[in-house]
N, C-alpha and C positions, 0 to 999 in steps of 0.2 A: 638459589636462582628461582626455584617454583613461588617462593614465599616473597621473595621482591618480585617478582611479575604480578602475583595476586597482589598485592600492596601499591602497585602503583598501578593495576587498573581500576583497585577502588579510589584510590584519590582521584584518579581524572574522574572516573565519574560522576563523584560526590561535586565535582567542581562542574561539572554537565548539568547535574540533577537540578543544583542548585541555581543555577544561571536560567534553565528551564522553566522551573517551578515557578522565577520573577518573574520573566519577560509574557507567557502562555496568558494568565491570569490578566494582562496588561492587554495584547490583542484581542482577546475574548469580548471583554469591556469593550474597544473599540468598534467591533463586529456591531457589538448589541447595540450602541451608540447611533451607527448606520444604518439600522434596522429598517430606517424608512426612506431611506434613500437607494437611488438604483441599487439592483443588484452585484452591477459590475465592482461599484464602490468595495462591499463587502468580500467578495473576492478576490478581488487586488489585494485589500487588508488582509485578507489567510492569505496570500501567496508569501507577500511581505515579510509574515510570522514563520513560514518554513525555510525561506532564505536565511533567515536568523538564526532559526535552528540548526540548518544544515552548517554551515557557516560555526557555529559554538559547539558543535559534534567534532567537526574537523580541529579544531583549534585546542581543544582539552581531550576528545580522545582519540584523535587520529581517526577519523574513521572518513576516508573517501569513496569516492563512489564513479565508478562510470557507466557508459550508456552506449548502447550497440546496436542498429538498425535504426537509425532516427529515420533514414531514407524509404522506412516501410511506411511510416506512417501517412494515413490518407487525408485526403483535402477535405472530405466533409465528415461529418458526425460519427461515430463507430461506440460500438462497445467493448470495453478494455476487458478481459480475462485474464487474471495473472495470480499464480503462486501465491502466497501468503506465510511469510516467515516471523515477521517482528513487526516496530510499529515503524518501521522506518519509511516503509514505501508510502505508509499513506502519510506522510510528511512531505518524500521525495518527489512523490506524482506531481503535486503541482507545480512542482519545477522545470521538471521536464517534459511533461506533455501542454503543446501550446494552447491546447483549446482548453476552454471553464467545464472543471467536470464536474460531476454530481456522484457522488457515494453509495452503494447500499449498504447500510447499516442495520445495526439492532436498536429497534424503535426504545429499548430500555435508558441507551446512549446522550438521549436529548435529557433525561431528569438529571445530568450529572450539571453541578452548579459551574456556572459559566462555561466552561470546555464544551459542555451539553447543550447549551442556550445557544451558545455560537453557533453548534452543527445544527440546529432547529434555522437560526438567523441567515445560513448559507444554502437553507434549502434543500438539506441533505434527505435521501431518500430512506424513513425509517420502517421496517417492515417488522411483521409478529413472525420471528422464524416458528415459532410452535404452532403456527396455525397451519400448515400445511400448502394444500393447494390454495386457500387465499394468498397464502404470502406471493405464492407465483404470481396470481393475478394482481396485487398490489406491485410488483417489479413490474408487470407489463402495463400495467396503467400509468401507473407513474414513472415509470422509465421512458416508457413512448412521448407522454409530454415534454420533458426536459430532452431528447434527442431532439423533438423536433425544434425546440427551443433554438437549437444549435449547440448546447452542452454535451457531452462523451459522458459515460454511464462505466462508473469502475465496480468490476464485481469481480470478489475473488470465490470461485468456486466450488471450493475447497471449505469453505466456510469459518476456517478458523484458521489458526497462526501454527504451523507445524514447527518441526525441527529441518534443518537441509537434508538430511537422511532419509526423511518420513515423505509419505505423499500421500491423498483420503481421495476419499470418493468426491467427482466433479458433479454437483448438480446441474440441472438445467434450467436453472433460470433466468442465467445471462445470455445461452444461445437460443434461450426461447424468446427473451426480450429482442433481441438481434433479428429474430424471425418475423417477431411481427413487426418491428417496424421497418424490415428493408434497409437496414443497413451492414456492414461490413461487422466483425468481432477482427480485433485487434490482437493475438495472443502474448504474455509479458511472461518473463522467464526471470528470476532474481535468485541469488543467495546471502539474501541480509541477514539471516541468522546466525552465520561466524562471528560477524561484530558486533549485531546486537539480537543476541538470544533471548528466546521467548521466556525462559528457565530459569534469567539470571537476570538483575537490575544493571549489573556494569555492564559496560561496552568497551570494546576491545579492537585494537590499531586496526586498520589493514584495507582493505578496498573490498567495496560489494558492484557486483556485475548484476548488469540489468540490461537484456538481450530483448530487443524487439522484432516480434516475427513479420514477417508478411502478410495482410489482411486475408482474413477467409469471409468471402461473398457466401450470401446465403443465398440469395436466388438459384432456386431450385435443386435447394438442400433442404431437409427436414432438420427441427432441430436436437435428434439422437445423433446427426452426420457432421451437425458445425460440432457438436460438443466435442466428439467424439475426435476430431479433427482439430479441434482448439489445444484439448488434452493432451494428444500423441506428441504434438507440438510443442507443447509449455514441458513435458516428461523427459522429452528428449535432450532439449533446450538447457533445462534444468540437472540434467547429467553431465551435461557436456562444461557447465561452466561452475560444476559443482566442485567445492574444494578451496580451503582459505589460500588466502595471497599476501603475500607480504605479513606472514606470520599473521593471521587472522583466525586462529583456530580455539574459540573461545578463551581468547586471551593468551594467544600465541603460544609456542612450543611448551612454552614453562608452564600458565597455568591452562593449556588445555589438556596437557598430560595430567595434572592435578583434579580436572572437573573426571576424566573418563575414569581415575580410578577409583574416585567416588562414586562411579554407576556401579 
């Protein structure tokens, strides 16, 4: 049983990967194509490209997904904080949140050939994480423009893609970005990593939970009080809805008993 569960989540995925690796390379084009036409254009076209995706995740590996607290979310511009497990959410975000967001990223992201060109063509926010306190001020500079734009500003604070079990240190850049320009942080709670782990190329049946908090106002908080309030929030969040479902546990009963004894 362990050996046909691992065998038929590499097939689906191999059949994921490869449906992927078409169609990415095909939108990317299209992006760069729109380069000089509105920006809306270019966005709708990434929106379009993660419907597909999500859509050919569910269809070869079972992987769905739901969404909890849409009713928090605020009428004008916010910044998103949220968990970071796999690459799923920054596929999923633009599906589910209605407004045009903007990224922070690692500025190394944009030399990747087409994949990279696109996130340059969408505007996405590229920063030197080695640079220290300039990177901060590159998030508040460049993040303040694009909120005031009217775009949401996704930052995961955590800074890299953990495990569901694992959780790092929050910095502050997104509740200091939130601080200066007077708007709301938004907190996101996920456990993408059961279906699709950071660890492992395959992806695995089951449903990922993505919990929307209640906006934290900054006015007249410092930004150690939103972080620190964003955090409690997403840790909590992220306990509560932590644990696979629908046999989700990298690669369901059979091979996730098979990946733990290999740790």
């Amino acid at each position: 049983m362990k050996r046909h569960g691992a065998r038929l989540a590499t097939f689906r995925s191999v059949l994921f990967h490869t449906g992927f690796g078409l169609v990415t390379p095909v939108f990317a084009l299209l992006v760069l194509l729109f380069w000089p036409l509105p920006y809306g254009v270019r966005e709708s076209t990434a929106r379009v490209w993660c419907r597909c995706v999500l859509v050919w995740l569910r269809l070869t590996c079972g992987v769905r997904h739901r969404v909890l607290g849409r009713e928090n979310l605020p009428a004008g511009p916010a910044v998103i904080l949220s968990n970071h497990q796999s690459t799923w959410e920054t596929i999923a975000f633009r599906t589910i949140f209605p407004a045009r967001l903007s990224w922070i990223i690692k500025q190394s992201l944009f030399r990747i050939p087409f994949y990279g060109w696109s996130l340059k063509a969408l505007e996405e926010i590229g920063i030197d994480r080695d640079a220290g306190r300039e990177a901060l001020r590159q998030i508040e500079h460049q993040g303040s423009r694009h909120l005031a734009a009217g775009r949401w500003v996704v930052v995961f604070p955590e800074g890299t893609r953990l495990a569901p079990d694992e959780s790092g240190r929050y910095g502050q850049g997104g509740a200091r970005l939130a601080n200066a320009a007077s708007v709301p942080v938004v907190p996101v709670a996920l456990d993408s990593g059961w279906c699709w782990p950071n660890d492992d190329w395959r992806k695995y049946p089951g449903t990922i939970t993505m919990q929307i908090g209640p906006p934290i106002e900054t006015e007249g908080r410092n930004t150690a009080e939103v972080n620190r309030m964003a955090r409690d929030w997403i840790e909590s969040a992220r306990a509560a809805i932590a644990g696979p479902r629908d046999g989700c546990e990298h690669g369901g009963a059979e091979a996730g008993a098979e990946r733990s004894s290999a740790h």
